[in-house]
C-alpha positions in Angstrom: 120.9 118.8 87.6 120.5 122.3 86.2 117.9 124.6 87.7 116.7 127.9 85.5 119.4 127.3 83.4 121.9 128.4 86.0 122.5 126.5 88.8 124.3 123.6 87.9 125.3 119.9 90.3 126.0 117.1 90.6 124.9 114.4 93.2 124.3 110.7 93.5 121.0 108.6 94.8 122.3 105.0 96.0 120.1 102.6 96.6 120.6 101.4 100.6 120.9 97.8 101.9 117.7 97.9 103.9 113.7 98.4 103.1 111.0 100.4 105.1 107.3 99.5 105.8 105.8 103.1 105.4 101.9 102.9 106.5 101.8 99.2 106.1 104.1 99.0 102.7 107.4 97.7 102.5 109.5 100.5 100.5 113.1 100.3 98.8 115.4 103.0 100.8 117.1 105.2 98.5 119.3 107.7 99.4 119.2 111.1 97.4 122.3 113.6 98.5 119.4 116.3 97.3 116.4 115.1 98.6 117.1 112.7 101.5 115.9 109.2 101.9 113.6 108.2 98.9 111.1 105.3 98.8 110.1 103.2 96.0 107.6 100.1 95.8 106.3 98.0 93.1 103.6 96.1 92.5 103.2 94.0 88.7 103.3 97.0 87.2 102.9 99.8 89.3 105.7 102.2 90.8 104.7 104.0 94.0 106.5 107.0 95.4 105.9 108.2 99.1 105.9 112.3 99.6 108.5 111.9 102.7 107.4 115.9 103.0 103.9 115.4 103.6 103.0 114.5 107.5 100.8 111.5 106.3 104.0 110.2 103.9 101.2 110.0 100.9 102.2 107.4 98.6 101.6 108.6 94.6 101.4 105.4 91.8 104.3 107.7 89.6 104.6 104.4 87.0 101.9 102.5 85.6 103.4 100.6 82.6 100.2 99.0 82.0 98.9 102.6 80.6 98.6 102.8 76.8 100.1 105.9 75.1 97.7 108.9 76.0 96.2 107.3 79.1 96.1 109.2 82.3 95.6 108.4 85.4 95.4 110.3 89.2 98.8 108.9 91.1 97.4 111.0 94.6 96.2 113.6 96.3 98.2 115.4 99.1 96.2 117.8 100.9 95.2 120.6 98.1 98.0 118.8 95.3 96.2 116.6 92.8 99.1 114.5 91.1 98.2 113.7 87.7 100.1 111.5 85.1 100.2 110.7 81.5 102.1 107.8 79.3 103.7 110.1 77.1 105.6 107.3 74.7 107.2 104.0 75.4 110.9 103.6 73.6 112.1 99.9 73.1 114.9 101.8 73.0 116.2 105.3 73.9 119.5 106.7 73.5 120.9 109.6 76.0 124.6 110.4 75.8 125.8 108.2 73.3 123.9 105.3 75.9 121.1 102.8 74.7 118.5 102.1 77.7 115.9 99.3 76.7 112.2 99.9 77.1 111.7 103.3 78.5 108.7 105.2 79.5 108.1 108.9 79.2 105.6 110.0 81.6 104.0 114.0 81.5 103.7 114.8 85.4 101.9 117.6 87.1 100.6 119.0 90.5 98.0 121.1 90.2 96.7 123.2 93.6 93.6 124.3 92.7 94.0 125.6 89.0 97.6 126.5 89.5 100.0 124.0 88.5 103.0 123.9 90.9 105.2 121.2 89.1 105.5 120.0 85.6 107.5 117.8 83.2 108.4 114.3 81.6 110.7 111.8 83.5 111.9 108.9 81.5 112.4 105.7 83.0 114.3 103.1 81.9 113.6 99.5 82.7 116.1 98.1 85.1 118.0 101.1 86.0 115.1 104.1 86.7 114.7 107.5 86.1 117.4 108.3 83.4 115.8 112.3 82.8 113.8 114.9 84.1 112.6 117.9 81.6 110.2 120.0 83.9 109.3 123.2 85.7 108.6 123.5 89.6 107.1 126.4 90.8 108.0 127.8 87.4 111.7 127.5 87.8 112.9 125.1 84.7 114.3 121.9 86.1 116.5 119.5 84.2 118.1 116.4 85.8 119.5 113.7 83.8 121.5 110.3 84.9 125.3 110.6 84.0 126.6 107.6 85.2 125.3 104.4 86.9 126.4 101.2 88.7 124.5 98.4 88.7 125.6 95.6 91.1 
C-alpha cells in the first residue's frame, strides 16, 4: 500500500475459519492487519461489503458482475455517504507483475457526501482470488494498494 506517494507498507488480509451473521446475513470473516475484521457475502452475482465503521454495519453491493460495461448502480447509503459504482471494463485476462488473473472486473467507486466526494478509484477484482488493485483517492490523499503475493489453499 502506498499513500500520497509516501507512505509505503506492507500487510496481509487472511481469510479466517469462521463466518458471521451481520443483521440477518451470514458474512465470510476476513482479517485485514489495516482495517480489522472485514466481511464479504455473495449472492449469484452480487458481492456485498459491510461498513464495520458505521453503528448500523451498512452493507454496500461493491460487485455486481451482472453490470454491462458503463452501467452503474447505488451499492448504499450510510448516513450522508451515497456509494456509487460503475463497471469500468471486464479483462478475460489481466496481467499485474508479470501474473495473469482470469476474468477481472474494474469497477470506478465513489462516496459522495453531499456534492463533495470523499473517496474515489478503481479496484480490480479477479475472479477466484479478489481484489488484486486499488488506484484511488480518499479524502484527497492518493491511495494505491496492490496484491503482491497470494495463497490459495
Amino acid at each position: 500500500m502506498t499513500l500520497g506517494g509516501l507512505l509505503k507498507s506492507n500487510y496481509n488480509v487472511t481469510c479466517l475459519d469462521y463466518d458471521s451473521v451481520i443483521n440477518g446475513r451470514t458474512y465470510r470473516v476476513f482479517n485485514d492487519e489495516k482495517q480489522g475484521l472485514q466481511f464479504i457475502r455473495q449472492e449469484g452475482n452480487q458481492y456485498f461489503s459491510v461498513i464495520t465503521a458505521a453503528a448500523n454495519k451498512t452493507e454496500l453491493m461493491i460487485i455486481d458482475a451482472s453490470k454491462a460495461v458503463g452501467e452503474s448502480w447505488v451499492g448504499g447509503v450510510n448516513g450522508n455517504d451515497t456509494y456509487t459504482y460503475t463497471m469500468s471494463a471486464k479483462y478475460p485476462t489481466y496481467e499485474l507483475d508479470g501474473f495473469t488473473f482470469k476474468n477481472v472486473l474494474k469497477i470506478y467507486q465513489e462516496r459522495k457526501n453531499g456534492n463533495n466526494i470523499t473517496l474515489s478509484g478503481d479496484t480490480y477484482y479477479a475472479e477466484g482470488v479478489g481484489n488484486i488493485l486499488i488506484d484511488g483517492k480518499v479524502s484527497g490523499i492518493s491511495t494505491y494498494v496492490k496484491l503482491t503475493s497470494v495463497d490459495l489453499k
